[in-house]
N, C-alpha and C positions, 0 to 999 in steps of 0.2 A: 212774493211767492210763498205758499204756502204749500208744507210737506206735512205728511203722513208715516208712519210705521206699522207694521207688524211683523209677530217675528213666528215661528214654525221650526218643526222640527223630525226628522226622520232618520233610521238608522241603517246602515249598507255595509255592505262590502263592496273593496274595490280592488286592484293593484296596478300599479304605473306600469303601463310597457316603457322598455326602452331606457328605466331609472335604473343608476345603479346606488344602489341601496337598499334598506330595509323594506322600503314603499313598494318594491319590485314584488314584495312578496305579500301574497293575501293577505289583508288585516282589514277592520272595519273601524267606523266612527260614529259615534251619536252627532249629526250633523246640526248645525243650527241653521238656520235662514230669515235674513229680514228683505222685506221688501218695502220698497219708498215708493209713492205715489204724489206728482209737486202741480200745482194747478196754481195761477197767478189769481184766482178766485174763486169763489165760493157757491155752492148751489145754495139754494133758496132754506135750505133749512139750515146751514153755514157750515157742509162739510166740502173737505174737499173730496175724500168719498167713504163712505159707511164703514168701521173698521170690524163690522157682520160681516159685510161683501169680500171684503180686500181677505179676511182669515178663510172664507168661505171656497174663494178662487185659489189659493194658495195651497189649503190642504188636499185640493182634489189633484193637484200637480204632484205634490208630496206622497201622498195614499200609493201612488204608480214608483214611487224611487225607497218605501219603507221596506225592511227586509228584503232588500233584493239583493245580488251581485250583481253592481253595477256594468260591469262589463260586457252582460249578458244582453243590456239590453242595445236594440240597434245604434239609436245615436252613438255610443259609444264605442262600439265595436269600430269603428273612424277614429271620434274624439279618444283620446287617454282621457280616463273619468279622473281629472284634476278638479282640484277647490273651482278655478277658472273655468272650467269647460262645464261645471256643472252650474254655474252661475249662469252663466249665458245659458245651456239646456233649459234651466228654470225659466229664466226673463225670456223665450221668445214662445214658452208653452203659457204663457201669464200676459203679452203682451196683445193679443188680440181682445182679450177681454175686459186687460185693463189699459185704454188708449193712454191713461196719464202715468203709467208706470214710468219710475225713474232709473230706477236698480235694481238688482239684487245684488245681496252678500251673503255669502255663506261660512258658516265658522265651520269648520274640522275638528276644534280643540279651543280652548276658552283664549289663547293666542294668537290664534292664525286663522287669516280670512282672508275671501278674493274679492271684488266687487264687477259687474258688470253692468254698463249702460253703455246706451245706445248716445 
């Protein structure tokens, strides 16, 4: 099996409904995000896929979540905009484009990160 990386980054506001804590209250992140793409082979020029395409697919997901409050926008207004929830909102806005998408993970803080796959 053979994996891929790239990684991306955008900056929000969010606040946890429902947290009792400091989270409960508006604060933002410089967010990081990697995504993995795993194929058991290789296309003809021996990638698994382009790491043009994969940054390419990734920032235009990203461009829609920079400066925003998160909560504003619809997904979220359901989801709590968590590390979690926003991993999965990425991977299924990245998953029709990229059929060999593995994950995403998203960092909050150079500590803490969620992953999601299918």
């Amino acid at each position: 099996m053979y994996s891929v990386k790239v990684e991306g980054g955008f900056s929000s506001a969010h606040n946890l409904r429902g947290y009792k804590g400091k989270c409960e209250e508006l604060h933002g992140h410089n967010w990081k995000v990697e995504i993995t793409a795993s194929k058991s082979g290789l296309d003809k020029i021996g990638f698994v896929l382009d790491f043009k395409y994969l940054k390419m697919k990734l920032n235009k997901v990203l461009e829609k979540l920079d400066h925003t409050y998160l909560n504003k926008i619809p997904y979220f207004k359901k989801a709590n905009p968590t590390s979690e929830n926003i991993a999965k909102y990425i991977y299924s806005r990245l998953k029709p484009g990229i059929p060999v998408l593995e994950s995403v993970t998203v960092w909050e803080n150079n500590t803490s990160s969620a992953t999601y796959e299918e």
